[in-house]
C-alpha positions in Angstrom: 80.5 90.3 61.2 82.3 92.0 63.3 84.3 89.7 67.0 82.9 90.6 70.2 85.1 92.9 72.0 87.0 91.6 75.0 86.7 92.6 78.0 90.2 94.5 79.3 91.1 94.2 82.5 91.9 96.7 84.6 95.3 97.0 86.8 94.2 96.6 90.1 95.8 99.5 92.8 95.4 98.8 96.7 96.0 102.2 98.6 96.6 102.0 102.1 96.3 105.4 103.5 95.1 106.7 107.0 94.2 110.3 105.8 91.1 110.4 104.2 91.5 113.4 102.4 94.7 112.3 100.4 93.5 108.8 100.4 90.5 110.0 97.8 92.4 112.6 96.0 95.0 109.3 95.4 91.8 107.1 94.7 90.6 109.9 92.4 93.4 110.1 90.1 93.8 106.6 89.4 90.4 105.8 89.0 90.5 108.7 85.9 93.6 107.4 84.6 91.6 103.8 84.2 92.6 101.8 87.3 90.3 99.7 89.6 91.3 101.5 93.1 90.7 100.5 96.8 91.5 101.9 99.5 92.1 101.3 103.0 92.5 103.4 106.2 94.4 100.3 108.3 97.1 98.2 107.6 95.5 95.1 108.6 92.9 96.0 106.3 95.6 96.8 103.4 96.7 93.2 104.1 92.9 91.3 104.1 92.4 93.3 100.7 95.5 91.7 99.5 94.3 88.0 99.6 91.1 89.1 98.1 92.2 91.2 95.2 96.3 90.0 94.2 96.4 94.0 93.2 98.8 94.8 90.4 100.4 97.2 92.6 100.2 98.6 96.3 100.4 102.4 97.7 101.0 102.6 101.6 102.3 105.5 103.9 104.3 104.9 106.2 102.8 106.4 109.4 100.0 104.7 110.4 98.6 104.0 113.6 99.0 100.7 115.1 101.3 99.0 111.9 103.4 101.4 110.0 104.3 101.3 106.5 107.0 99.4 107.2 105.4 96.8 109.4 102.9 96.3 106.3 105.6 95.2 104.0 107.1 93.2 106.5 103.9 91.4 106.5 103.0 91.4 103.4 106.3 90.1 102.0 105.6 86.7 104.7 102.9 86.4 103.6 102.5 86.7 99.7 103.7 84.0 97.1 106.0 84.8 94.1 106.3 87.4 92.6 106.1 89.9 94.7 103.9 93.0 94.4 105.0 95.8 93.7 105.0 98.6 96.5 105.5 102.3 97.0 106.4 103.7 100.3 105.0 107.3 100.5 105.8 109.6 103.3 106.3 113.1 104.2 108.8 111.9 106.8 111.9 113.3 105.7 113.7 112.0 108.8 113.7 108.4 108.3 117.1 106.9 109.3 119.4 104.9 107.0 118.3 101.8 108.5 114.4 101.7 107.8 115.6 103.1 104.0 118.0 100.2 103.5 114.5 97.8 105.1 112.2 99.1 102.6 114.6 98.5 100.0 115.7 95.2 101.1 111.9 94.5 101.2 112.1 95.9 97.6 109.6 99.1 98.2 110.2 102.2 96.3 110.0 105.0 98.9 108.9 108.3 97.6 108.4 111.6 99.5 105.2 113.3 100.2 103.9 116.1 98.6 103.2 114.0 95.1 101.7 115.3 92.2 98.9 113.4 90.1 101.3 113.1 87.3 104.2 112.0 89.6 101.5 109.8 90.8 100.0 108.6 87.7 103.9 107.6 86.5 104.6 105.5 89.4 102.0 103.8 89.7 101.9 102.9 86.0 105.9 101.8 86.4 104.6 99.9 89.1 102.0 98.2 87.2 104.5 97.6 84.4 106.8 95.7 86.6 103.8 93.4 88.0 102.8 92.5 84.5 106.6 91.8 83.3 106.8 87.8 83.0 109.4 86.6 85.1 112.2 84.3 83.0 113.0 80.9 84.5 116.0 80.6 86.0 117.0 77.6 84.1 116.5 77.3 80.5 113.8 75.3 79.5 114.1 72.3 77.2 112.1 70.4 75.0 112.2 66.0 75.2 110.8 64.6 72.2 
């Protein structure tokens, strides 16, 4: 007799991108490549999806109308409990000043430049997803009373 098989869950990918166009081409990839995708043209949207979903990993560009990439994170990061997810900044804005880079960092987003290819996609993405499944160590070693 053979064990039923398990069900395997997917890794979860929110994309928050206001051009439809690259928002599906994104979508379309990582749905082949096995993830559960949604997608969102609105930041505030990005950030209701959030609370409903915990993805495994977030993709945002960072200009949007209304709330920016950057304005995302900053929510996001008030709002979500440890650990944080993990997030890709994606722009073809290759005039960003120091100070929004050293931002996104300090938020701890990954910013990556616009045009990206489906396999430079697919890798970071699945980097991304690595890192949200890593278990976090306890600061403290933990002992056992007997």
């Amino acid at each position: 007799m053979t064990a039923p098989a398990t069900p395997r869950k997917h890794a979860t990918v929110l994309l928050v991108e206001d051009d439809a166009t690259l928002g599906d081409a994104f979508a379309r990839v990582l749905r082949a490549a096995g993830y559960e995708v949604w997608l969102t043209a609105k930041a505030e949207e990005g950030l209701e999806k959030v609370k409903l979903l915990r993805p495994d990993a977030i993709v945002v560009d960072f200009r949007m109308p209304l709330v920016n990439g950057l304005g995302f994170l900053y929510r996001l990061r008030s709002a979500e409990s440890a650990p944080p997810i993990p997030v890709a900044v994606v722009t073809g804005d290759t005039s960003l000043d120091d100070d929004v880079k050293a931002q996104l960092q300090e938020l701890g987003a990954t910013l990556r430049m616009k045009p990206i290819m489906p396999d430079e996609l697919l890798e970071m993405v699945q980097g991304m997803v690595a890192e949200s499944m890593t278990p976090i160590e306890p600061e403290t070693p933990q002992r056992t009373v007997w």
